[in-house]
C-alpha positions as CSV (number, residue, x, y, z in Angstrom):
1,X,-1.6,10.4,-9.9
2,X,-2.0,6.9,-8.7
3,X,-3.0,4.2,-10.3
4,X,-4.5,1.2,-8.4
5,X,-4.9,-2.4,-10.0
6,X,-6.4,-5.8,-8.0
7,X,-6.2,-9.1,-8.4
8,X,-6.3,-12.5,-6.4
9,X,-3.6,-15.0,-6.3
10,X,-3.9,-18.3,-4.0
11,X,-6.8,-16.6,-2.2
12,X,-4.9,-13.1,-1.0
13,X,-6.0,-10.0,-2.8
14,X,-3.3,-7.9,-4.5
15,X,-3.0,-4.4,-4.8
16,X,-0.6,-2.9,-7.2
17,X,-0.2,0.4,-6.8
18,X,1.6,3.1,-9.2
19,X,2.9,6.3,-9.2
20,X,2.8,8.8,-6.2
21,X,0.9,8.2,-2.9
22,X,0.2,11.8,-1.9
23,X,-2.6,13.9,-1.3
24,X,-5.9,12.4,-2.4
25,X,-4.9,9.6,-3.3
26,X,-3.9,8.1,-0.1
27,X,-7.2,8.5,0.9
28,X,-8.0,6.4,-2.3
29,X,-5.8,4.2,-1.5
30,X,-6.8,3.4,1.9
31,X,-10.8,3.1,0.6
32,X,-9.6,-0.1,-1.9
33,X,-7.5,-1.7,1.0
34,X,-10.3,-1.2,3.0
35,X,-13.0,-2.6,0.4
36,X,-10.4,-5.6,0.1
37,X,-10.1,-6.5,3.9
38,X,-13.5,-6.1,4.3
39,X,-14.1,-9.2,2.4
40,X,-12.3,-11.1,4.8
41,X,-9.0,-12.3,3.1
42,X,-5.5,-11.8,3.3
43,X,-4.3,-8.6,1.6
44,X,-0.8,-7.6,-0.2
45,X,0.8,-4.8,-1.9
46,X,2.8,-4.1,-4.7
47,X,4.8,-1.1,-4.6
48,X,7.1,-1.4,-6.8
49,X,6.0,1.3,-9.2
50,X,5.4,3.5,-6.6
51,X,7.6,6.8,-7.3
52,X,7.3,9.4,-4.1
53,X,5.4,9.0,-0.7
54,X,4.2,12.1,1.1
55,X,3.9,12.1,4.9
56,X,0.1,11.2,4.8
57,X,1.1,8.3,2.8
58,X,3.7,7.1,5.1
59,X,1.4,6.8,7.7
60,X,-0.8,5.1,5.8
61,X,1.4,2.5,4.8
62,X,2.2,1.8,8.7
63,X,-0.9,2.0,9.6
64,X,-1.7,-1.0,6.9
65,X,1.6,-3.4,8.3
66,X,0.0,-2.5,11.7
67,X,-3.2,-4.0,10.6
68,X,-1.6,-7.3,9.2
69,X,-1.6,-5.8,5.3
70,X,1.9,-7.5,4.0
71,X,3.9,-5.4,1.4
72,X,6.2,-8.3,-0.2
73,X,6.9,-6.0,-3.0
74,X,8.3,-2.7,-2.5
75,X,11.0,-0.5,-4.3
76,X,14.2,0.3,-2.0
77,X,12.5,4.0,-1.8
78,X,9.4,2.6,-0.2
79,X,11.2,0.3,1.6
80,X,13.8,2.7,3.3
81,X,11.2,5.1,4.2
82,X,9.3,2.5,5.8
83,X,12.7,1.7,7.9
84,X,13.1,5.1,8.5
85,X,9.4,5.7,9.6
86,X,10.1,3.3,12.7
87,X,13.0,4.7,14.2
């Protein structure tokens, strides 16, 4: 399960996201970033609560820093596999 809040803060949309990004939901999840950019401002993401990331969603999440999305907030799980994902 994965639980998605917004919010705005100095004119960039937030996303917190919490739980697990697998499966389905990283589809979700990359529908709400989408609606988010789409309404041209900066996005950023909060992973802090974020638990486990599948393949699919580690991707995704590259795929976002690719596309300028910033992810300031991040557990050292999310973080590492991020690292990790680049080498």
């Amino acid at each position: 399960m994965l639980r998605i809040t917004s919010s705005t803060k100095d004119g960039t949309a937030w996303l917190k996201l919490e739980g697990k990004l697998v499966g389905p939901w990283v589809d979700e999840c990359r529908m709400a970033c989408a609606r988010e950019t789409g309404r041209d401002r900066r996005l950023a993401l909060d992973l802090s609560e974020i638990t486990f990331v599948d393949a699919d969603g580690v991707r995704l999440l590259r795929e976002l820093v690719e596309q300028g999305v910033d992810i300031p907030v991040r557990s050292n799980f999310v973080a590492e596999l991020l690292r990790l994902e680049r080498s």
